[in-house]
VMD Tcl script that draws the C-alpha trace (Angstrom):
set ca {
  {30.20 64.48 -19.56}
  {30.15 67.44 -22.54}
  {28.47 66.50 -25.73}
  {30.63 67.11 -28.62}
  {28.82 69.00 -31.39}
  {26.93 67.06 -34.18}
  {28.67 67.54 -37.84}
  {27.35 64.27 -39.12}
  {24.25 62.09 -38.25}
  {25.46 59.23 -36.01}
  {24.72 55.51 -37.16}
  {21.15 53.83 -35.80}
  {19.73 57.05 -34.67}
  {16.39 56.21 -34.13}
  {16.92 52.80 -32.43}
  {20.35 53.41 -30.12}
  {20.16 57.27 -28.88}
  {17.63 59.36 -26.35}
  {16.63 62.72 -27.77}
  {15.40 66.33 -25.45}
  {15.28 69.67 -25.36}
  {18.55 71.36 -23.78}
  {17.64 74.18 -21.29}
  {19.92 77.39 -21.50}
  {21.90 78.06 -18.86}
  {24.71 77.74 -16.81}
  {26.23 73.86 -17.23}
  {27.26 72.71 -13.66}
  {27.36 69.74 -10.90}
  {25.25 69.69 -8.17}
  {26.77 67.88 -4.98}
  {24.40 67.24 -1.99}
  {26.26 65.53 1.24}
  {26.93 66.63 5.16}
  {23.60 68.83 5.27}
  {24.68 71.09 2.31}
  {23.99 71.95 -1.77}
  {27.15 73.10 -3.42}
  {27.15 73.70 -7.32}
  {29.84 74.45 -9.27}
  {30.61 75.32 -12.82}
  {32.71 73.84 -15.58}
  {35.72 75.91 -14.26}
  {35.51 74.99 -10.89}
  {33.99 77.87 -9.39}
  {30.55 77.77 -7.26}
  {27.45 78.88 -8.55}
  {25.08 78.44 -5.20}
  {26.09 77.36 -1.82}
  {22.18 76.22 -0.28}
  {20.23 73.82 1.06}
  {18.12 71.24 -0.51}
  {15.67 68.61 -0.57}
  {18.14 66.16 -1.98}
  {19.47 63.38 0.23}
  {21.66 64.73 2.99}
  {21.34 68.29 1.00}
  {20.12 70.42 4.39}
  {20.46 70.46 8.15}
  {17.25 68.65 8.78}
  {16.44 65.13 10.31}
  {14.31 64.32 7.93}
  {17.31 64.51 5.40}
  {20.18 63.26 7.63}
  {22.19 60.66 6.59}
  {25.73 59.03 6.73}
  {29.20 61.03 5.21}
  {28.47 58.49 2.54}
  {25.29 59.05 1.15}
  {26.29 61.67 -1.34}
  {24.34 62.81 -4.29}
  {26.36 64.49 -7.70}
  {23.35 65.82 -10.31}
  {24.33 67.01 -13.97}
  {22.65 69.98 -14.50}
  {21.77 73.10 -16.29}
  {20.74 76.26 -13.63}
  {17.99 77.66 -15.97}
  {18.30 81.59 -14.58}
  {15.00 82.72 -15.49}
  {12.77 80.36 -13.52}
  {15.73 79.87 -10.61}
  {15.39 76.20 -11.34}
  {17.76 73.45 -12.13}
  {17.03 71.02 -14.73}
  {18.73 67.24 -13.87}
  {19.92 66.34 -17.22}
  {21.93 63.06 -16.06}
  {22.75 61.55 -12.83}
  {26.09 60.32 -11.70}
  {25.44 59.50 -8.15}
  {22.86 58.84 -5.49}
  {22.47 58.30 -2.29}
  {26.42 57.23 -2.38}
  {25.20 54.65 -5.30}
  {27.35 55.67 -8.62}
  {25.93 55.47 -11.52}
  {29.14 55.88 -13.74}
  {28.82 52.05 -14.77}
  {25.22 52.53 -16.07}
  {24.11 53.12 -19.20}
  {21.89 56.01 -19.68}
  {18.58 54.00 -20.46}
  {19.12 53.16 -16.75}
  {20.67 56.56 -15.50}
  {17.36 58.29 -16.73}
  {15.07 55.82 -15.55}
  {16.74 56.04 -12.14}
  {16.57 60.17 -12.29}
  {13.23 60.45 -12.59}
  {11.86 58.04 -10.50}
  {14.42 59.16 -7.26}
  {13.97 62.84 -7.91}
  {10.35 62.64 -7.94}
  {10.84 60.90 -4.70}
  {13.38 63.23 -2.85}
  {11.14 66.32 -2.65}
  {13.62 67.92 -4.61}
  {11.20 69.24 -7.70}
  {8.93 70.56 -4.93}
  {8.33 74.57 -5.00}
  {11.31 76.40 -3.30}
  {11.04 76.62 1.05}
  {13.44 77.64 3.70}
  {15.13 73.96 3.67}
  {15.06 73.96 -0.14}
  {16.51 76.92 -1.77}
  {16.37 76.22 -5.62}
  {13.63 73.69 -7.31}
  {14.98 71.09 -9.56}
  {13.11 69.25 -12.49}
  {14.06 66.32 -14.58}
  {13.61 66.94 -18.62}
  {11.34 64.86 -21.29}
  {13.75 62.28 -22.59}
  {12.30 60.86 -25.97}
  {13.51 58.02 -27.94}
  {14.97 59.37 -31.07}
  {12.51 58.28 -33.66}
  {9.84 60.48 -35.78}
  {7.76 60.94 -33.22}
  {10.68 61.73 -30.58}
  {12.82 64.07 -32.25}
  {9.70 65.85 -33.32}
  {8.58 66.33 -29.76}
  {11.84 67.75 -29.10}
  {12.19 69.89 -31.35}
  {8.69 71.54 -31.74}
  {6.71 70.53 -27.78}
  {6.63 73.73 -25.16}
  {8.43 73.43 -22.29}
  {8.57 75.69 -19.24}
  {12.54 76.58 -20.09}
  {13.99 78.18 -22.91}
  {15.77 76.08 -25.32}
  {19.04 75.91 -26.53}
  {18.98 73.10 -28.83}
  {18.76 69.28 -28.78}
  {20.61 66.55 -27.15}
  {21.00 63.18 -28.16}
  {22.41 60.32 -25.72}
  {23.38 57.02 -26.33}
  {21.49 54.87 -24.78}
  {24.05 52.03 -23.95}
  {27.25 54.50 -23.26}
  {28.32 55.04 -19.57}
  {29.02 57.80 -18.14}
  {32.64 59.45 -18.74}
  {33.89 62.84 -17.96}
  {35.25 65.27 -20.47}
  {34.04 64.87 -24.39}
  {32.36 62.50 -25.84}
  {30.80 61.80 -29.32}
  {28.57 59.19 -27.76}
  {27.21 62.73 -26.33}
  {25.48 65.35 -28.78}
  {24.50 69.21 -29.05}
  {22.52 69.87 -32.11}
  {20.67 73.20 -32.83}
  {19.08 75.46 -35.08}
  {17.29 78.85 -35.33}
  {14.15 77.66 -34.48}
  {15.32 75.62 -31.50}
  {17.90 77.97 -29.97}
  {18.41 81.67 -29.60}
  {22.07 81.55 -30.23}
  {23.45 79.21 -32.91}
  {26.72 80.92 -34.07}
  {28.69 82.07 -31.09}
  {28.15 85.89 -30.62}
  {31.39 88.48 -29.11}
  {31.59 89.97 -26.24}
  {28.96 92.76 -27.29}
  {26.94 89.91 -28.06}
  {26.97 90.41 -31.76}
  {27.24 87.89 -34.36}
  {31.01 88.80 -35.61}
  {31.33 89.18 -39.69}
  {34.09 86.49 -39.40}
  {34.23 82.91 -36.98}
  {36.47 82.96 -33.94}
  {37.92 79.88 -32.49}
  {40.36 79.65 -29.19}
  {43.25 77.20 -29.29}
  {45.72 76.55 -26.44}
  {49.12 76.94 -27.47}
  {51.74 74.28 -26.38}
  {55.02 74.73 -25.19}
  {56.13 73.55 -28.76}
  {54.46 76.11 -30.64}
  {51.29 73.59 -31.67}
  {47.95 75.02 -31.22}
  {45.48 73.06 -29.71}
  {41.53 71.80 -29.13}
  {40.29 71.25 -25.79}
  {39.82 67.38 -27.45}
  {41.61 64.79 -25.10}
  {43.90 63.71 -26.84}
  {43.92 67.46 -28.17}
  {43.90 68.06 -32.02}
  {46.15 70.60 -33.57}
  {45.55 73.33 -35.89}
  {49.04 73.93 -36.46}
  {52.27 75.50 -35.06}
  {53.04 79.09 -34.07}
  {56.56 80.59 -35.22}
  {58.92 80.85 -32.49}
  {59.93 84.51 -33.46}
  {56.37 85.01 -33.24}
  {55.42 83.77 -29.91}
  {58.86 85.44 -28.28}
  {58.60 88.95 -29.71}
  {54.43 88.99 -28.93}
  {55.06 87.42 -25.05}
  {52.98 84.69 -25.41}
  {52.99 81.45 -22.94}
  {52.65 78.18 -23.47}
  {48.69 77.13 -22.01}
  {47.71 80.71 -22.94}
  {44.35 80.64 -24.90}
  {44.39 82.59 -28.16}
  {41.85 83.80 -30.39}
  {42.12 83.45 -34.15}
  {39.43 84.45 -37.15}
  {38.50 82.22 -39.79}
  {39.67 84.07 -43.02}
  {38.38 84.03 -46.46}
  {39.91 80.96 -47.37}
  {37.75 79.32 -44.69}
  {38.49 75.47 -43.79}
  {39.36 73.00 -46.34}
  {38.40 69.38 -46.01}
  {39.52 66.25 -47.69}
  {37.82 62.86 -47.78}
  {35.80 64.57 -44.30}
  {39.44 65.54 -42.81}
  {40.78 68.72 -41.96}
  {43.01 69.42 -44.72}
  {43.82 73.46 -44.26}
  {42.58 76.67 -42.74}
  {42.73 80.05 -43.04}
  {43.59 81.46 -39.35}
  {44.59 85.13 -38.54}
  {45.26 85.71 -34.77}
  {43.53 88.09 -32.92}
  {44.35 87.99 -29.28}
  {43.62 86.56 -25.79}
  {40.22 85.97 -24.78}
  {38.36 87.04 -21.42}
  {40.45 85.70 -18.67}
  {37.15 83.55 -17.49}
  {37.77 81.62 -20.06}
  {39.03 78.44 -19.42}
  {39.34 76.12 -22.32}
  {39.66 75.64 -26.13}
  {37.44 75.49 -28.14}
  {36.56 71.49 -29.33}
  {37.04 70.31 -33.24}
  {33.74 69.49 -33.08}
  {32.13 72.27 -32.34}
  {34.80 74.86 -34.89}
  {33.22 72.65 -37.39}
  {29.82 73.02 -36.51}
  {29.62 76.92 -36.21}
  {31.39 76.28 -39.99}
  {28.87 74.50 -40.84}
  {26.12 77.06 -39.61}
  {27.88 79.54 -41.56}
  {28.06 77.72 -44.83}
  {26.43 74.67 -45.10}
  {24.09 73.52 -41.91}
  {23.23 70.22 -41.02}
  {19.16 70.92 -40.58}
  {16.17 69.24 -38.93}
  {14.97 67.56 -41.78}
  {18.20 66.28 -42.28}
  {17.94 64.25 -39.07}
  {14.26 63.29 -39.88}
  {15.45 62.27 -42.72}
  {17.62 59.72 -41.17}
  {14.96 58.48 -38.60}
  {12.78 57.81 -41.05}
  {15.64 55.67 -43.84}
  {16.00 51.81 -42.96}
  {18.58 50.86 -40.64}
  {21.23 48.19 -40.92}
  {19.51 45.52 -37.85}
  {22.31 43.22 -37.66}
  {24.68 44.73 -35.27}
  {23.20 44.37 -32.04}
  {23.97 47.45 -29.60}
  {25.35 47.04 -26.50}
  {26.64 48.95 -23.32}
  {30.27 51.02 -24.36}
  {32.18 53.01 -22.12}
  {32.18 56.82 -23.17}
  {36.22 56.94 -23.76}
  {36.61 57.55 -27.51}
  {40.06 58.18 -29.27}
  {39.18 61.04 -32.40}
  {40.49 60.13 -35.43}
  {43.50 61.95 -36.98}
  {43.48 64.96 -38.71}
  {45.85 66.81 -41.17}
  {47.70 69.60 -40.10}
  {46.28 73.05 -41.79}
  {48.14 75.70 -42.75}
  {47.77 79.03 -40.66}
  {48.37 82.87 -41.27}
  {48.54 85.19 -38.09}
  {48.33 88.81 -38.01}
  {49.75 90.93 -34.73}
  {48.84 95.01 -35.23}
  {48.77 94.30 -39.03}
  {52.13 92.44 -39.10}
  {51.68 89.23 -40.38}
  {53.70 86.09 -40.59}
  {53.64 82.46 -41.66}
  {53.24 79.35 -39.46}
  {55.05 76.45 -39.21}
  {53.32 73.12 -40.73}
  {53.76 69.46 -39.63}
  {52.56 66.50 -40.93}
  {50.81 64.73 -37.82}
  {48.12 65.69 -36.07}
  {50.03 65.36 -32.39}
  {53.21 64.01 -31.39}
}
mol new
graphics top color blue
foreach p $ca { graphics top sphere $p radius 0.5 }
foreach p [lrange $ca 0 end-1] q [lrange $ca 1 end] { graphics top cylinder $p $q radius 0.2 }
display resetview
């Protein structure tokens, strides 16, 4: 479950959504079953192969149990404390928790971690500690917690959960990332040197049709590569490319994506393995130009609240709405040439 980025305050903040303090790190699942700990990052690839205290997590008869009685943690591996902090829980003990909402998902987290053994100091049958995070209702009181509290990780910004949304893979908006200067060392995305570059970069996917494309599902697109273009330069369709934002910066109308000014750089790091999100171009826009700030969400805490819609449990499977097709400029060794415009945002 990835959090899309927050570029507007989300109805009924304070009374339907869980605030806390992100650790940085490495994002990965955590899968305990047959006497073994495997974790693996977003791409697939394993972080730590060990044992734990987590049901059926190490060769031990105290923590022996049937093929069935699986565990699958959400986590972030914080590297300077060699801990991992259990942000969600999809499964335990073989019980999945997909059909939960997460007022129950985090109730269950902390009260069967605390009982596994598994936040217990590291040993020889238990590698790597793990620790649950302070989940706070998102109200004054909450968010300011949050935001301002110590906690024994370093943050990188907030996220805010929907109470009544199940758990879905891939992004959601019923899922948010939120952070600022004072909560996180890195708000805009640094380069490879890591240096803040002069101009945004974004990565789109390019389609065997030309389109360029978001990592959204369904994916949104920028716009449309020339076909001259993409045959004389070599490029494939599913490569990742990496564009600048230009001068002319993005234009929105009526909140939608009307234009932008793209000039194409080349192919990120080969470790890379997917687009960037609309959500989160928009928000490292936003940081640059016009952020959406703390008071700003205190602000809406604190402003009545329409009462009559009652919440209730949704499934975290959202369709984005459309977007107009901007208009893009590339530039290849100081050649540049025009892209190709459509009218819909896919086809």
């Amino acid at each position: 479950m990835l959090p899309e980025w927050m570029i507007d305050v989300p109805d009924r903040l304070s009374q339907d959504w869980f605030v806390l303090a992100r650790p940085a790190g490495k994002r990965c699942f955590v899968v305990s079953m047959n006497g073994t700990t495997v974790s693996r990052l977003r791409n697939g690839s394993v972080l730590h192969h060990f044992p734990s205290a987590l049901p059926c997590g190490a060769r031990t008869r105290e923590n022996s149990g049937s093929a069935q009685s699986y565990c699958i943690l959400d986590c972030i591996f914080h590297e300077m404390d060699q801990t991992y902090y259990v942000i969600d829980m999809v499964c335990w003990r073989g019980y999945s928790l997909y059909d939960c909402n997460a007022e129950f998902r985090f109730f269950w987290l902390n009260s069967k971690l605390a009982e596994s053994g598994a936040c217990e100091p590291p040993s020889h049958y238990h590698r790597y500690r793990f620790s649950s995070v302070p989940v706070y209702n998102c109200d004054q009181n909450g968010l300011l917690s949050a935001y301002t509290v110590q906690v024994p990780y370093v943050k990188d910004g907030l996220l805010f959960y929907n109470k009544h949304a199940h758990y879905q893979a891939g992004n959601t908006p019923l899922t948010l990332v939120w952070k600022d200067d004072k909560c996180s060392q890195y708000v805009i995305d640094t380069d490879s040197k890591g240096e803040i570059p002069s101009k945004q970069q974004v990565v789109l996917e390019l389609q065997g049709d030309g389109k360029l494309t978001t990592s959204d599902d369904p994916p949104i697109v920028f716009g449309c590569l020339d076909q001259d273009f993409i045959q004389k330069t070599g490029l494939q369709p599913g490569n990742l490319l990496r564009f600048l934002i230009n001068d002319g910066g993005l234009t929105f109308v009526n909140g939608k994506l009307e234009k932008a000014d793209l000039v194409y750089q080349d192919k990120p790091n080969r470790a890379r393995a997917f687009a960037d999100s609309y959500s989160k171009v928009v928000f490292q826009y936003m940081a640059r130009h016009a952020p959406l700030r703390i008071n700003d969400l205190l602000a809406s805490v604190d402003s009545p609240i329409n009462q009559e819609d009652e919440p209730c449990d949704v499934e975290m499977n959202v369709v984005p709405t459309s977007h107009n097709i901007p208009i893009l400029n590339q530039e290849q060794h100081g050649h540049q040439e025009s892209l190709s415009m459509t009218d819909k945002l896919w086809g």
